[in-house]
C-alpha positions in Angstrom: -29.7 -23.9 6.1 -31.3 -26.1 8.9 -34.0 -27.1 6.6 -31.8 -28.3 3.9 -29.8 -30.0 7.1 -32.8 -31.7 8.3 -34.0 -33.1 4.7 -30.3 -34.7 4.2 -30.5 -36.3 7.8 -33.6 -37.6 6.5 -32.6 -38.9 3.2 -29.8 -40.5 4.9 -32.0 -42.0 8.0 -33.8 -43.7 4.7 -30.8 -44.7 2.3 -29.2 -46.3 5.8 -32.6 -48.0 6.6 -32.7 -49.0 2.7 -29.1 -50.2 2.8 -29.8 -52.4 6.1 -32.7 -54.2 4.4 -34.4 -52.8 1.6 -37.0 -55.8 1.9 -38.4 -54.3 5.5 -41.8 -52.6 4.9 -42.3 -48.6 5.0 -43.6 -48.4 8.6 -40.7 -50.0 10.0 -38.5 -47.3 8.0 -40.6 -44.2 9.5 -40.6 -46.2 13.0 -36.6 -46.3 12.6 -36.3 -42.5 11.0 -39.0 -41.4 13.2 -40.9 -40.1 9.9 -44.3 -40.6 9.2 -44.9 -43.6 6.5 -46.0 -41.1 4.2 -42.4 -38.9 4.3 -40.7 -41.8 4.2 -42.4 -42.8 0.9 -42.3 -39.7 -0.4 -38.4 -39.4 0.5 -37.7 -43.3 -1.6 -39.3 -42.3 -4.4 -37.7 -39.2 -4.8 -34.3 -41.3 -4.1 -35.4 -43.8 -7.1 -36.6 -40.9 -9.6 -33.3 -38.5 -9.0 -31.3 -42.4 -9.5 -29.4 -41.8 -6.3 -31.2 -45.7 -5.8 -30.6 -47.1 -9.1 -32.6 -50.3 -8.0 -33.0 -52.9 -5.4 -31.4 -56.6 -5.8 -30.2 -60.1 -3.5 -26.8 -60.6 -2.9 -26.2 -64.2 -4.0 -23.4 -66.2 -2.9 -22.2 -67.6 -6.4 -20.9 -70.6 -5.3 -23.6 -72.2 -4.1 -25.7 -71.3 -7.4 -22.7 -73.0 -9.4 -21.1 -70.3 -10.6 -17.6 -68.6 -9.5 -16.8 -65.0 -9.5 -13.4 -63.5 -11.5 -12.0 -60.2 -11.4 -11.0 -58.7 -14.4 -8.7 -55.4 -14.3 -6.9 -53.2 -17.3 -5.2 -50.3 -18.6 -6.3 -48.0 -21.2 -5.5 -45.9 -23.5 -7.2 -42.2 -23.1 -10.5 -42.8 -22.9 -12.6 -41.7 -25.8 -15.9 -41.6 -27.1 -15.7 -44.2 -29.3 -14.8 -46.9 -26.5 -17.5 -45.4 -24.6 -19.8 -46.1 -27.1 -18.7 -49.8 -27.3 -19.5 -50.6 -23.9 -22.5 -49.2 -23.7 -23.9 -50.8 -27.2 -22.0 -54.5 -25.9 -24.2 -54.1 -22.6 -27.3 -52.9 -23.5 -27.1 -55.5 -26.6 -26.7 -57.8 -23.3 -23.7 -59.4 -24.4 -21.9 -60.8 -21.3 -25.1 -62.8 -20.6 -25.0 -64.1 -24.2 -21.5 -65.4 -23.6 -22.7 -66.8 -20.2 -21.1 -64.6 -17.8 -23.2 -62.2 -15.2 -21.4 -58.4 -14.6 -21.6 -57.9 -11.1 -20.0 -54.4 -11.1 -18.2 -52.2 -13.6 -16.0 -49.9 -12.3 -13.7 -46.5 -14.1 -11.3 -46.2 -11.4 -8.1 -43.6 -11.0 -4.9 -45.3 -10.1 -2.8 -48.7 -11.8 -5.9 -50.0 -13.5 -8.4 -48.2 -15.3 -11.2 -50.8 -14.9 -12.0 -52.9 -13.2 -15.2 -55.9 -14.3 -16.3 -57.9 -11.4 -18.1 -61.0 -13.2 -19.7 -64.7 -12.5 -19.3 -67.8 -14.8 -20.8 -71.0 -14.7 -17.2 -72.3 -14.6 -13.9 -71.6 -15.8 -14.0 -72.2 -19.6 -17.4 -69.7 -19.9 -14.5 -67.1 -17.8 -12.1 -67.9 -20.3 -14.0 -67.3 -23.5 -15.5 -64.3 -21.8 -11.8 -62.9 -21.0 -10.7 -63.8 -24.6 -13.8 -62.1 -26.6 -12.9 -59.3 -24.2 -9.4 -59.0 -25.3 -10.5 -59.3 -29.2 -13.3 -56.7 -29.2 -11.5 -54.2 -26.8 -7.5 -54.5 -28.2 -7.7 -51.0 -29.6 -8.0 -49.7 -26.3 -5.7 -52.0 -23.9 -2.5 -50.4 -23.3 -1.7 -54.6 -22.1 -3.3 -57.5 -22.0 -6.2 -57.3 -19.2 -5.2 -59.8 -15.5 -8.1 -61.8 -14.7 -8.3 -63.4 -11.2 -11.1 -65.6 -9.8 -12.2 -64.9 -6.0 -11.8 -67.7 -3.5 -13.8 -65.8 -1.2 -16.2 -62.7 -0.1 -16.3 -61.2 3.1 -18.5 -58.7 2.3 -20.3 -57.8 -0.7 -22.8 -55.4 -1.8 -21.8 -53.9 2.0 -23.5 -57.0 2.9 -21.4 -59.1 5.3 -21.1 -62.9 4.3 -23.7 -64.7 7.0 -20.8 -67.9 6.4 -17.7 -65.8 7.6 -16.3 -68.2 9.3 -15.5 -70.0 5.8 -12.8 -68.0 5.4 -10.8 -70.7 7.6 -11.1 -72.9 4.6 -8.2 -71.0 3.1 -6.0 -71.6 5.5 -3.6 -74.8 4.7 -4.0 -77.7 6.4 -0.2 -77.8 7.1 -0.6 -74.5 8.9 -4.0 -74.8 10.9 -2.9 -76.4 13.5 
């Protein structure tokens, strides 16, 4: 029992140090954990090959790439293997970044939405299309037509806090900031 303790504490020591900054070189992570390099290693790898780390990637403010970020939620019907098998085949075939658009997140959730498709565009028409092929390839499966909002702002994302949090006053009205 204390061993399997010990090699969560140390999985989680990692994923923390991982989650921090998963750019900062193995030594620092064993100096932080108080591992050796080698465990440390050892402990990532295992993390990447048993997918509890799916992968590594920058979180990218969207705006200042030219792009904008919309939410898009909906209802289903029961969920079935047949709409399964359509999302899978429409992202693997890579189709949102045919149609211009970059999935940030996917999420099957429990509650007034049953998904909910976190997504950047270029600009509003490339949303629009997106939002529209959605609604024709996935109509057999909306119990309504799907809300799409775009985000004005992130405070955090990717449990990275936004570096320009202070922006966030931008949304205030003039009228009112005083």
């Amino acid at each position: 029992m204390v061993k399997k303790d010990l090699k969560s504490s140390r999985k989680l020591g990692v994923v923390n140090c991982l989650l921090e900054d998963p750019t900062q070189g193995m030594s620092k992570i064993a100096e932080k954990t108080s591992m050796h390099r080698r465990t440390a290693w050892q402990i990532q790898k295992d993390l990447e090959k048993d997918t509890t780390i799916w992968g590594y990637t920058a979180v990218i403010d969207e705006q200042k790439i030219d792009r904008a970020i919309y939410v898009l939620q909906f209802q289903a019907k029961p969920f079935s293997k047949d709409f399964a098998d359509l999302i899978l085949h429409r992202l693997t075939l890579g189709e949102p970044m045919k149609a211009g658009v970059r999935i940030l997140d996917i999420y099957f959730m429990n509650g007034p939405y049953d998904v909910f498709i976190k997504f950047s565009a270029p600009d509003h028409a490339t949303a629009r299309r997106y939002y529209e092929t959605l609604r024709s390839v996935y109509k057999d499966y909306f119990l309504e037509a799907p809300l799409v909002s775009d985000v004005n702002f992130s405070l955090v994302q990717a449990g990275k806090l936004n570096p320009e949090l202070k922006k966030i006053y931008d949304l205030v009205p003039k009228a009112t900031a005083e």
